[in-house]
N, C-alpha and C positions, 0 to 999 in steps of 0.2 A: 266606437270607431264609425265614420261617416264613408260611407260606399255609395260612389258615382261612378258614372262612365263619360268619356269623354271621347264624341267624337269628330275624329281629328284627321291630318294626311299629314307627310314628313315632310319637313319645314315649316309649318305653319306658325310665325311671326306672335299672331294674336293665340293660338293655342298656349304657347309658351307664358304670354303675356298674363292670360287664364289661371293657369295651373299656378305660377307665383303670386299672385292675386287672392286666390282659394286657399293657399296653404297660409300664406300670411289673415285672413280673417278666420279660418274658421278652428274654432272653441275646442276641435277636437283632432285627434289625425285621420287624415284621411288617407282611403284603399280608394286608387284611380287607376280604374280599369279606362286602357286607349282603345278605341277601335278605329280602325287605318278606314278608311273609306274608300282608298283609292282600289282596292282589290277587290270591291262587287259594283257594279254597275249600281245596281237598285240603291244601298248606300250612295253613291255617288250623285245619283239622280234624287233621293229627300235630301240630302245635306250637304252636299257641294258647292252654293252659294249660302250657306246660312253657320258653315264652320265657325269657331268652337263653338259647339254644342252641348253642356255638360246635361246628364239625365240622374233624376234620381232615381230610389230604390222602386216606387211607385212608379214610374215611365214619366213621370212627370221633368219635362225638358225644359231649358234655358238656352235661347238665343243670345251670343253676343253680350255672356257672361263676363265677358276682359271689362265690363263698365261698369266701374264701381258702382254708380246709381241703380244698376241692372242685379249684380252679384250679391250685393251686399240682404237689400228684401229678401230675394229668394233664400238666403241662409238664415235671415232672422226668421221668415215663417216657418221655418223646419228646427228651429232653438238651435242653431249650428252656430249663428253668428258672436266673434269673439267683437261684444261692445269695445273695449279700450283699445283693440289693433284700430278697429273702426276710426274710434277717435284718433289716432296716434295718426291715420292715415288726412285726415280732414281737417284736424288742427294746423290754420295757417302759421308758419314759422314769424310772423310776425307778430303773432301772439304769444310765440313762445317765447322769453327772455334769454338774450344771449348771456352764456356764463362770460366773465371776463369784459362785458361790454360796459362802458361809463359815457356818460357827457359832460362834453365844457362845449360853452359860449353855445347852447342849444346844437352841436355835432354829436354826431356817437362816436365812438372808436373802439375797435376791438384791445381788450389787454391780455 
């Protein structure tokens, strides 16, 4: 099991954004501990402009982990990273063949 903490304040757009992101690549399940920021001052004043902030088990943080180019290294350095979600994520759908799809007179059309 992979244990982070994640700190966050309620409502936060990109937090959400984070946490869906992190569950769809990483290899294993993860325990995400929130920490509300908005209830200590000190929280508020390290991580107020630098929210989501995911931490691992070592203290070792990640800023503005909702970006995949961001998220994704950090998870492979720690063996967390699920390679084929990766790919499933990056693979442009114009690579992918549509099922049902043909051409005439050089058009496609879906069937």
């Amino acid at each position: 099991m992979i244990t982070l903490s994640l700190y966050t304040t309620l409502g936060c757009h990109l937090c959400a954004q984070l946490e869906s992101l992190l569950l769809t690549l990483a290899n294993d399940e993860v325990s995400l501990q929130r920490v509300e920021i908005s209830e200590d001052d000190a929280l508020v004043e390290r991580y107020g402009v630098r929210i989501p902030v995911l931490v691992d088990e070592r203290g070792i943080e990640l800023d503005r982990g909702f970006e995949l180019e961001r998220l994704s290294p950090w998870l492979s350095e720690r063996g967390w990273l699920d390679e084929a979600a990766l790919a499933a994520l990056t693979t442009s759908p114009v690579d992918t063949p549509v099922k049902g799809a043909y051409r005439r007179q050089g058009r496609r059309f879906l069937g």
